[in-house]
C-alpha positions as CSV (number, residue, x, y, z in Angstrom):
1,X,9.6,6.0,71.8
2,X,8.1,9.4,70.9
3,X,11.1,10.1,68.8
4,X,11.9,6.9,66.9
5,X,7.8,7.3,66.0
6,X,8.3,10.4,65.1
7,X,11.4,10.2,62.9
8,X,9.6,7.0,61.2
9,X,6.8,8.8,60.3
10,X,8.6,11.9,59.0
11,X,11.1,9.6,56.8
12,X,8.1,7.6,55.8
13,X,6.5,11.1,54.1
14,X,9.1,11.2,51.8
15,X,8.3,8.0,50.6
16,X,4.6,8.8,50.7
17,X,5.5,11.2,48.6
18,X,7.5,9.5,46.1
19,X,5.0,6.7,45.4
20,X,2.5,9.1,45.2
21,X,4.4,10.9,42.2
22,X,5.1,7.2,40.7
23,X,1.8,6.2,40.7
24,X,0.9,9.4,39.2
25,X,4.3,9.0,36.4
26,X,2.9,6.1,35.5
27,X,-0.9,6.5,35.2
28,X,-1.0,9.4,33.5
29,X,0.3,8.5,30.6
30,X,-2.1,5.8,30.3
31,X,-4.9,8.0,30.2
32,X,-4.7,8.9,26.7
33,X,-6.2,5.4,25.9
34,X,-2.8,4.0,23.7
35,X,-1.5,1.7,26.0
36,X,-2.2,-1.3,27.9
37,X,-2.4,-1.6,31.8
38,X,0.1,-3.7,33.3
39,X,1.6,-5.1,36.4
40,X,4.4,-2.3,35.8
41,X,1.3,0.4,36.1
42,X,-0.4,-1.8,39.1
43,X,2.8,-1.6,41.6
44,X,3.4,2.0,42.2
45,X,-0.3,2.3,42.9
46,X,-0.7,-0.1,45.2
47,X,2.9,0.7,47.0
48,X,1.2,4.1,47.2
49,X,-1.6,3.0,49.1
50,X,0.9,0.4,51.3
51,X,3.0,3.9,52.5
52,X,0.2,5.5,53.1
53,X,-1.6,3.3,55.2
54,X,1.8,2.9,57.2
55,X,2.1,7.1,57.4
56,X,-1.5,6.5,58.6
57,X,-0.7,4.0,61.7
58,X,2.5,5.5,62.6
59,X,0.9,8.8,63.1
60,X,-2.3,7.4,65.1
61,X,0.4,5.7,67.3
62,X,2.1,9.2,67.8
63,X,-1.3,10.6,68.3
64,X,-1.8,7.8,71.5
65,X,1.5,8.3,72.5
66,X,1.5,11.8,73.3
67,X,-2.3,11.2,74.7
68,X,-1.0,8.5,76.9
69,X,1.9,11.4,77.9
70,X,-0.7,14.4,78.1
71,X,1.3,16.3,75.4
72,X,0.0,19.0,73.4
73,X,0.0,17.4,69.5
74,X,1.1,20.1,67.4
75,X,2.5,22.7,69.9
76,X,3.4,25.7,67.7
77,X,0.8,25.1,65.0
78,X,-0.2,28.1,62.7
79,X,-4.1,27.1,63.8
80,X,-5.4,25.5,66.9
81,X,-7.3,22.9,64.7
82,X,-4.3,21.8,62.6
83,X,-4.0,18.3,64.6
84,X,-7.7,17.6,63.7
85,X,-7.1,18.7,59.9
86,X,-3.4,16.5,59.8
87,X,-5.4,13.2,61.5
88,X,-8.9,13.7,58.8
89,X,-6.8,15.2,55.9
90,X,-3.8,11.8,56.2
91,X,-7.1,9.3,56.9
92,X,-9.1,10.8,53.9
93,X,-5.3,10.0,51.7
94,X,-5.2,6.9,53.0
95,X,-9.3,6.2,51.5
96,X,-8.5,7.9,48.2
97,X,-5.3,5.9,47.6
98,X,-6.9,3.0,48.4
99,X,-9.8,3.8,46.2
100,X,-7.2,4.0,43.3
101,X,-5.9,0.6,44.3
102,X,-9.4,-1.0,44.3
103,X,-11.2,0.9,41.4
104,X,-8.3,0.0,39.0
105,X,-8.0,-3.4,39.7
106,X,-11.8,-3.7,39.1
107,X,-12.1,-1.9,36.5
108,X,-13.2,-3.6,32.8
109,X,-11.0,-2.1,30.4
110,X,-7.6,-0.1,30.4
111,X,-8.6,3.1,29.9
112,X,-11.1,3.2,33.0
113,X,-8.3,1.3,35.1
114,X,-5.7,4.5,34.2
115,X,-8.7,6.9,34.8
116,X,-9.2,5.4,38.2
117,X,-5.5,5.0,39.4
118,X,-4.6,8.8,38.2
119,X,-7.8,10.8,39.7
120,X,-7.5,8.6,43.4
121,X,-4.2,9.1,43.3
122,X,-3.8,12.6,42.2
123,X,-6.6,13.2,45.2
124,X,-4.6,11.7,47.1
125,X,-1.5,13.2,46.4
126,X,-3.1,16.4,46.8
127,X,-4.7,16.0,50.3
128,X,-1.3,14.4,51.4
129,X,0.3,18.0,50.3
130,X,-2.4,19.6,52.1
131,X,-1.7,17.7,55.3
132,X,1.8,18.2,55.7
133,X,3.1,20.6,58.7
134,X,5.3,22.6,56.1
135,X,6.2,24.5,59.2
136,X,8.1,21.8,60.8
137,X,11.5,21.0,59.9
138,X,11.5,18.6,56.3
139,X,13.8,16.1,58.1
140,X,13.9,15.2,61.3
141,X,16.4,12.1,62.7
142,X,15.7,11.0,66.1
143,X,15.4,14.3,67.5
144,X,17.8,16.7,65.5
């Protein structure tokens, strides 16, 4: 079980990853204040969020896995407090993506929905990077 969780949540950072830059491709831009928001502009924000808050389950399941085991999370870690700074820094993601989702749905005009998508997803985006154990092999298929 360990593995297949593991391997989903390592293939499902790539496409964390990839939203993240979508939503950021096509919000940016926007910002400049000459274009309209659309559905087209919605999607890559919201599937943003969607991969993140899988990445976000996947890895509290690993986390209760390898409790329920007694495993050390993180054996080989550059820092002893890395597993604490992965768990807040992909939870805090998960809040700013969906802040991007929310706040540019809500927002009254175009402009302020761009503005909102590109800065909750840029943070985002950014904490994601910060959260990733660069360490650690980029791909890694059921155990290879």
């Amino acid at each position: 079980m360990y593995v297949v969780l593991l391997t989903l949540h390592n293939l499902n950072r790539w496409l964390v990853l990839l939203t993240g830059v979508w939503a950021l491709a096509r919000t940016l831009p926007g910002l400049g204040g000459a274009r309209p928001w659309t559905p087209q502009d919605r999607r890559p924000v919201a599937a943003f969020m969607g991969t993140l808050h899988l990445q976000v389950v996947l890895g509290l399941l690993l986390y209760a896995f390898l409790g329920m085991q007694g495993a050390p999370v993180f054996a080989g870690a550059p820092r002893p407090g890395f597993q604490w700074e992965h768990l807040g820094l992909g939870v805090l993601a998960a809040v700013f993506a969906t802040l991007a989702s929310i706040l540019s749905r809500r927002a009254a005009t175009d402009p302020a929905r761009f503005r909102a998508a590109a800065l909750w997803s840029g943070l985002a985006l950014l904490t994601v990077l910060a959260a990733i154990p660069w360490w650690r092999p980029l791909v890694r298929l059921f155990g290879m």
